[in-house]
PLY file of the C-alpha trace (Angstrom):
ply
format ascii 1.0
element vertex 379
property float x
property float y
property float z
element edge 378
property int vertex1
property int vertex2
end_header
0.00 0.00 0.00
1.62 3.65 -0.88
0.61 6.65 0.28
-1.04 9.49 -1.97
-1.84 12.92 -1.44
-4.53 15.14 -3.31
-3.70 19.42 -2.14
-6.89 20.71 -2.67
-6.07 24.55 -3.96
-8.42 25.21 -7.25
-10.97 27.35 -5.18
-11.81 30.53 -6.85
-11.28 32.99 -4.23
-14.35 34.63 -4.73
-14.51 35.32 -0.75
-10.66 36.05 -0.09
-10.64 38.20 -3.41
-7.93 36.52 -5.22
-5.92 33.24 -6.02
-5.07 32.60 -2.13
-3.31 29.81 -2.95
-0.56 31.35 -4.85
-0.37 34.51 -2.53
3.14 34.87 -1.03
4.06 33.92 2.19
8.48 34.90 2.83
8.70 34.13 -0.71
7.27 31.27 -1.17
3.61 30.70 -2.55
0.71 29.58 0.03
0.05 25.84 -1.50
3.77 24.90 -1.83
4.33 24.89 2.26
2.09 22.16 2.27
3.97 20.40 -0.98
7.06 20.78 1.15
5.25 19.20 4.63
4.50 15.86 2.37
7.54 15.73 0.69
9.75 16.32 3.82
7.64 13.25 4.92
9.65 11.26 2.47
6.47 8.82 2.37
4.11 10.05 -0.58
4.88 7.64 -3.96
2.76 10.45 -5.62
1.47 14.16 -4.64
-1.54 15.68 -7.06
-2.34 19.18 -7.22
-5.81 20.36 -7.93
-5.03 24.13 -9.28
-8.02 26.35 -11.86
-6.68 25.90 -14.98
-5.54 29.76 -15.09
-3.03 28.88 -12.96
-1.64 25.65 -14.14
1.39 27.45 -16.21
2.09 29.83 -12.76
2.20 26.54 -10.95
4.25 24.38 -13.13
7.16 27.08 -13.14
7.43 27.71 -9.52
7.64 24.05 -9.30
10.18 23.18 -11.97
12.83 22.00 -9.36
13.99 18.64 -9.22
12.23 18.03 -5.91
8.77 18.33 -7.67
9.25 15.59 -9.97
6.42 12.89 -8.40
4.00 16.32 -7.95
1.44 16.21 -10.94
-0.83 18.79 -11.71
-4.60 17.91 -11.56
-7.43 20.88 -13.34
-9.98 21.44 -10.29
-13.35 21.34 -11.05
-16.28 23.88 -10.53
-16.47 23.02 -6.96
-13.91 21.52 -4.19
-15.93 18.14 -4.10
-15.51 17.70 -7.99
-11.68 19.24 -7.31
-11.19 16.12 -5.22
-12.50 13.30 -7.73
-10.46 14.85 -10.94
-7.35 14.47 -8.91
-8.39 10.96 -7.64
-9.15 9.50 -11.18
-5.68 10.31 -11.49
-4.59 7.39 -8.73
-4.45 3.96 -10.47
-4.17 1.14 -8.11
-6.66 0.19 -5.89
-5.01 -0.24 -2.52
-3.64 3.32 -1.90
-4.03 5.20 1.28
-5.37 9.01 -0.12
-4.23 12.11 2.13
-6.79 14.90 1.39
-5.31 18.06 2.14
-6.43 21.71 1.29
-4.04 24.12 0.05
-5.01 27.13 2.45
-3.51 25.40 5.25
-0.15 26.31 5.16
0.77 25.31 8.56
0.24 22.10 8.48
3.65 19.81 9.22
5.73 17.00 8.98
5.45 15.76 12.20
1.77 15.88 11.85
1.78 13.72 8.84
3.79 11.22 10.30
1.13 10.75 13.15
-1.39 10.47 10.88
-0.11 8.29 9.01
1.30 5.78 11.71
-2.58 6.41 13.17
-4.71 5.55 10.02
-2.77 2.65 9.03
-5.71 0.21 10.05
-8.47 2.96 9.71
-10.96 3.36 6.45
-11.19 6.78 7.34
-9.67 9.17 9.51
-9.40 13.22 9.88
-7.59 15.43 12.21
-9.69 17.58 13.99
-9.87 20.16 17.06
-12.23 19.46 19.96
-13.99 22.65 20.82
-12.60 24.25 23.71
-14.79 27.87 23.40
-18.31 28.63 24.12
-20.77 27.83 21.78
-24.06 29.97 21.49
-27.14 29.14 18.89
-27.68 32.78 17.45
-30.91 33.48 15.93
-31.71 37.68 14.33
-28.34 38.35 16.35
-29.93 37.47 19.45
-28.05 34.39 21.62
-30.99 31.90 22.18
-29.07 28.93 23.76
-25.59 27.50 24.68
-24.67 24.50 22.57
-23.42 21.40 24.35
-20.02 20.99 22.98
-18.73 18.21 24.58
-18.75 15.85 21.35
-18.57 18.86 19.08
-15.40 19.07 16.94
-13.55 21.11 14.35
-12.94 19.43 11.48
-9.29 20.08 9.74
-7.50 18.53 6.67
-5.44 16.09 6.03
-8.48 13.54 6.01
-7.24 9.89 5.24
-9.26 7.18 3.33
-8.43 3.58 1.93
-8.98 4.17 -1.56
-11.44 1.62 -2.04
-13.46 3.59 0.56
-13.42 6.62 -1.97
-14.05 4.38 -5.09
-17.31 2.98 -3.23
-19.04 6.36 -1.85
-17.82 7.92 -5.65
-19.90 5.12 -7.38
-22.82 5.91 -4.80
-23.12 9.44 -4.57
-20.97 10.77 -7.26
-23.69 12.76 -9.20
-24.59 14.69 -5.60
-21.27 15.07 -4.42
-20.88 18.64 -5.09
-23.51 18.72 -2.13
-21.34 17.23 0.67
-18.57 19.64 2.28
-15.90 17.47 2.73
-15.10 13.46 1.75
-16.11 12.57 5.14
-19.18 13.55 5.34
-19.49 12.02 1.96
-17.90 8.47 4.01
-20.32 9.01 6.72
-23.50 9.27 4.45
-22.33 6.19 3.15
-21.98 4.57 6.45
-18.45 4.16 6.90
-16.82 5.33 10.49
-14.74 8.30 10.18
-12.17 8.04 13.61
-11.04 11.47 14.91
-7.40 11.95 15.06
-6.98 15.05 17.85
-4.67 17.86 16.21
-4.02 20.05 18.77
-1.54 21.85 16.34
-2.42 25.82 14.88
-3.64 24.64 11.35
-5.18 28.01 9.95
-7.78 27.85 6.78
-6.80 31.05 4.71
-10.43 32.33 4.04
-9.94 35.68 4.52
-6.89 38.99 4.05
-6.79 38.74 7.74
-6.15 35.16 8.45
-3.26 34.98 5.37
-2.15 38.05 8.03
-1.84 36.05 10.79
-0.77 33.07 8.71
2.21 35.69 7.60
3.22 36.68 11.15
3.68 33.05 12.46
5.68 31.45 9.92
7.57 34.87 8.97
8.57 35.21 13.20
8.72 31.71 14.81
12.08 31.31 13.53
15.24 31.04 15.82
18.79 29.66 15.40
21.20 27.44 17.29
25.49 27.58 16.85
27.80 25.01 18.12
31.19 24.51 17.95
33.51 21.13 18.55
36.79 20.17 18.73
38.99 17.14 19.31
42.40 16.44 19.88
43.64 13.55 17.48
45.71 10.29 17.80
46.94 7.25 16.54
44.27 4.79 15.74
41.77 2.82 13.60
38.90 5.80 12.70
37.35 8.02 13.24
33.11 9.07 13.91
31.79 11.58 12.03
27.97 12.15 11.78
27.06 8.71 13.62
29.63 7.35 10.30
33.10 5.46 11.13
35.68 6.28 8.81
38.64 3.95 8.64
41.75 5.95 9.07
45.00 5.62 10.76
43.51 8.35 13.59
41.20 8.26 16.62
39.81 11.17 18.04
40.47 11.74 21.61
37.66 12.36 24.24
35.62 11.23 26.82
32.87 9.84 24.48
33.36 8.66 20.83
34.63 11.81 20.32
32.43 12.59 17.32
32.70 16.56 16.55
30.44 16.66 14.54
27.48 15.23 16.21
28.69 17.11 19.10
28.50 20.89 16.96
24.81 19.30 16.80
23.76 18.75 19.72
25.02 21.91 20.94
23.47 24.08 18.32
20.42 22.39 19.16
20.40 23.34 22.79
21.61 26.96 22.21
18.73 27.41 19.49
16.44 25.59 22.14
18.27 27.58 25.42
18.95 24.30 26.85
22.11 25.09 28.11
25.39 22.90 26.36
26.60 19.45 25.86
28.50 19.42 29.44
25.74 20.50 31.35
23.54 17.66 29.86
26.37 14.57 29.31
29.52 15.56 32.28
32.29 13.06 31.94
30.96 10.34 34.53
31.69 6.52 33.90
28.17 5.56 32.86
29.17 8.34 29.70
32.45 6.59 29.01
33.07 5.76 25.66
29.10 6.96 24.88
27.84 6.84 21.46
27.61 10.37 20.39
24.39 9.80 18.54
22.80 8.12 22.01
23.29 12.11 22.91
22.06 13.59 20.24
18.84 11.30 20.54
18.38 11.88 24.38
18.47 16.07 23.16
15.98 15.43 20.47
13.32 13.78 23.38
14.09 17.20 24.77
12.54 19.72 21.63
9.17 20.32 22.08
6.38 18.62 19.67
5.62 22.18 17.42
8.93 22.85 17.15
10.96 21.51 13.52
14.27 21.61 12.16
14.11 23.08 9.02
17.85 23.17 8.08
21.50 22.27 9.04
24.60 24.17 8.13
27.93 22.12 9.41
31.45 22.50 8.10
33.96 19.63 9.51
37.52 21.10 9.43
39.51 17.80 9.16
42.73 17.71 7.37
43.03 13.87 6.26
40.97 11.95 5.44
38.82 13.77 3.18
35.28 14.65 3.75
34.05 15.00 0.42
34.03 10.95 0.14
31.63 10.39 2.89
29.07 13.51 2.97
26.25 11.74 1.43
26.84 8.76 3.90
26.97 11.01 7.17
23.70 13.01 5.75
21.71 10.01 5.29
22.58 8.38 9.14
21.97 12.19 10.60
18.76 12.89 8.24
17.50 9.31 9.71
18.35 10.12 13.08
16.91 13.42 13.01
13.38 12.54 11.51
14.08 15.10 8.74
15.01 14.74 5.06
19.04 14.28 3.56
18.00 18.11 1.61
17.49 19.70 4.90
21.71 18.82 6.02
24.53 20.26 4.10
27.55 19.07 5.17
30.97 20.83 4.14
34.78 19.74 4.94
37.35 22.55 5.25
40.88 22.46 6.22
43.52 24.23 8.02
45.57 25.02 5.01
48.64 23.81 7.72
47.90 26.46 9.90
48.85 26.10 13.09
46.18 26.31 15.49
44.51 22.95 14.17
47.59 20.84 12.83
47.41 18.04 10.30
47.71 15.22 12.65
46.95 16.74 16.05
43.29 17.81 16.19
39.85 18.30 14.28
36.27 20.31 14.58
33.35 20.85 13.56
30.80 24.11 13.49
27.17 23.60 13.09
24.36 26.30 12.40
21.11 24.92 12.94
17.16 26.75 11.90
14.80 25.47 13.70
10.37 26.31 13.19
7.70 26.83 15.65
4.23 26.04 14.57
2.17 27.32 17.00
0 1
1 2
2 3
3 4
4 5
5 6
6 7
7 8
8 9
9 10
10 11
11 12
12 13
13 14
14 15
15 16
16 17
17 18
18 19
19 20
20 21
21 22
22 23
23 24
24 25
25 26
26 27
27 28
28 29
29 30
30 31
31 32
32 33
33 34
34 35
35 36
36 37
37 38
38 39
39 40
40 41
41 42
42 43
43 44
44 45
45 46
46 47
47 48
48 49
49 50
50 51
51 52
52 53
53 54
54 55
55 56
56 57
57 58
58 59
59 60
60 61
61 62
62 63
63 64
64 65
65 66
66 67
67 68
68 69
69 70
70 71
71 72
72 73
73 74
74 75
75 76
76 77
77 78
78 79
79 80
80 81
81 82
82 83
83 84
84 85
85 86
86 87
87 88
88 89
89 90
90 91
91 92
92 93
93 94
94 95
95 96
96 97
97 98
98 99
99 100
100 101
101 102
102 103
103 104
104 105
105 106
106 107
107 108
108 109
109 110
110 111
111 112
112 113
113 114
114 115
115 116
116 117
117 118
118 119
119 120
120 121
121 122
122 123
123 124
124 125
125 126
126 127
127 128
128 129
129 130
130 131
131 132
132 133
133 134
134 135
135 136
136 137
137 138
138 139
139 140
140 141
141 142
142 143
143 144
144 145
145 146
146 147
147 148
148 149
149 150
150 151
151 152
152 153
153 154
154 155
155 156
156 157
157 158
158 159
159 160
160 161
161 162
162 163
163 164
164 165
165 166
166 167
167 168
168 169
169 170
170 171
171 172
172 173
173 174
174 175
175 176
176 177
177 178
178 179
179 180
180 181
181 182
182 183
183 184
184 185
185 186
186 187
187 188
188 189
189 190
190 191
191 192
192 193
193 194
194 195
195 196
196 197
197 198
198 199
199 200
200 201
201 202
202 203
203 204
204 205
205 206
206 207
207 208
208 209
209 210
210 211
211 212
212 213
213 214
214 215
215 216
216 217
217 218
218 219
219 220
220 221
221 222
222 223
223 224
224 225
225 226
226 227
227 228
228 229
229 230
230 231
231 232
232 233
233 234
234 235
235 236
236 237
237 238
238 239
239 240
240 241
241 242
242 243
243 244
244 245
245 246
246 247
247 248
248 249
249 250
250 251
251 252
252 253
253 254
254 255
255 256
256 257
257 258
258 259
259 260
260 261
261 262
262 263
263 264
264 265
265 266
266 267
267 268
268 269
269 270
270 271
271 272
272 273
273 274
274 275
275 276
276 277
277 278
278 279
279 280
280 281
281 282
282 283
283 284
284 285
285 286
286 287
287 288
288 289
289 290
290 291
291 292
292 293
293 294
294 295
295 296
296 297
297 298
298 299
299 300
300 301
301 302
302 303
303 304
304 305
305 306
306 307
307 308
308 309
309 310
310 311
311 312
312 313
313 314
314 315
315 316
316 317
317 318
318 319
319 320
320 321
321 322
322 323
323 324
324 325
325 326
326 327
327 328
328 329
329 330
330 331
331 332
332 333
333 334
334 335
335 336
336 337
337 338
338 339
339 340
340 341
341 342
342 343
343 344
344 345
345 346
346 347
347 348
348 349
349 350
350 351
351 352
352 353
353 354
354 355
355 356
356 357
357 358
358 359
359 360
360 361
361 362
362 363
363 364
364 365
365 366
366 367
367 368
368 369
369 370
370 371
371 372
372 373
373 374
374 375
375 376
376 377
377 378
């Protein structure tokens, strides 16, 4: 079974005034944030885009990168029902799980995703939704008449999640009426099949209006903060090295306390300095039980540490390491870090530099590593 995912974003914008799926939000346009959350995923085969068809040349440029290549690009229909169904005849197969997203939800995130996915694994049907925490009041002429029981009332929020053969069933029921049902679960529902609740409890704004793009704007433009760290090792003779979680076979060890890995170490403290969780000492002192400690046992202890709505969106390291050379083995130590870290090999650049003989860092007597980490809140 692979996993699918239909961005709903061919609205009109008759109520928000214009496209607002291809306003801009820090340069990049409103449906492509939630491209990015499914892609960073690394667990869609396919992503379809339902777009009008005024915009399918705007849309195909801004997404002429390499990364795009499994996102196809669907014509929506007169309504978001009918969007839905021309991007799901798209889907051959019959044993596909379908993510249902809409486009004005920029916030939505990897981490989110993930959940949902692990959640609706043995589900027909599942969306996230928010239970209603505020008052509720039946209004009638402007006047209040009553307060509405909320406690089974809930939000309802995309992605939604359906076996595809649920889809292909309520499609050949109700297909001629579907333009009549708000979302595909109520469509599910009318048809009789259980749609299970999966709690978001996540921000995960609908762009309707100028003001919520506003507030949209102001989150992802501000929740943004950055994390340094800095390594460094003495070196001696031995049988390799650790770099990234990676042993390189070399005629050096790195001398320390722990596995003496630099790199993961820059990590770790960039992560608490971006977090303001103090540094690597503080959490890891050199006691016996950290003897000889896998580096990446650290790193994993910090990353239990970073709250739930809280990201990594990118890390900058340079290694400054003489011999051996770097360049063999970036792709290697991105891939064990990328896996580690729950985020994708494009998110890690990893650079090698050397001393150029200079003194302070000689060719056989030390190495270190400096690590710039970006890291997302979403609120």
């Amino acid at each position: 079974m692979e996993n699918v995912a239909i961005i709903v974003g061919a609205g009109s914008g008759e109520r928000f005034g214009s496209y607002k799926q291809v306003e801009i939000i820090n340069n990049k346009p409103v449906y492509q944030y939630s491209i990015d959350a499914f892609l960073d995923t690394k667990s869609f085969s396919k992503i379809i885009i339902a777009i009008p068809k005024k915009l399918i040349n705007v849309v195909a440029e801004q997404l002429a990168e390499d990364k795009y290549k499994n996102v196809i690009l669907c014509e929506g229909g007169v309504s978001r029902s009918q969007s839905v169904y021309n991007a799901f005849s798209m889907i051959s197969g019959h044993q596909n799980k379908i993510f249902i997203h809409d486009a004005a939800r920029p916030m939505i995130n990897k981490k989110t995703i993930l959940n949902l996915i692990e959640f609706s694994k043995k589900e027909d049907a599942v969306i996230l939704a928010k239970k209603i925490t505020e008052t509720v009041k039946s209004v009638k002429s402007n006047i209040s008449n009553f307060t509405v029981d909320r406690t089974n009332l809930w939000i309802s929020e995309t992605p939604q999640v359906f076996n595809q053969e649920v889809l292909e069933k309520v499609y050949d029921k109700k297909l001629d009426t579907i333009h009549e049902y708000s979302d595909e679960a109520a469509l599910a529902e009318d048809c009789g099949y259980d749609v299970i609740i999966f709690e978001n409890k996540n921000l995960n704004i609908k762009i309707t209006t100028k003001e919520d793009l506003s507030e949209i704007t102001k989150r992802i433009d501000s929740d943004n903060f950055f994390g340094l760290g800095i390594d460094f090792h003495s070196l001696d003779k031995g049988d390799g090295i650790i770099v990234g979680g990676c042993k390189i076979k070399c005629d050096l060890k790195s001398v320390a306390h722990s596995d003496g890995d630099v790199l993961t170490h820059a990590i770790i403290d960039a992560l608490c300095g971006a977090l303001n969780l103090g540094d690597i000492g503080e959490h890891f002192p050199n006691t016996k039980q950290n003897k000889n400690i896998s580096s990446i046992k650290l790193l994993e202890k910090i990353i239990s540490m970073i709250p739930r709505n809280i990201n990594i969106v990118n890390i900058d390291a340079t290694i400054v390491l003489n011999e051996p050379k770097i360049s063999n083995y970036k792709s290697k130590i991105a891939s064990k870090l990328a896996t580690v870290l729950n985020i994708s090999t494009n998110q890690i650049s990893i650079k090698g530099s050397t001393t150029n003989r200079l003194n302070f860092i000689d060719m056989k007597n030390g190495w270190g590593a400096e690590v710039i980490i970006s890291l997302k809140k979403w609120n």
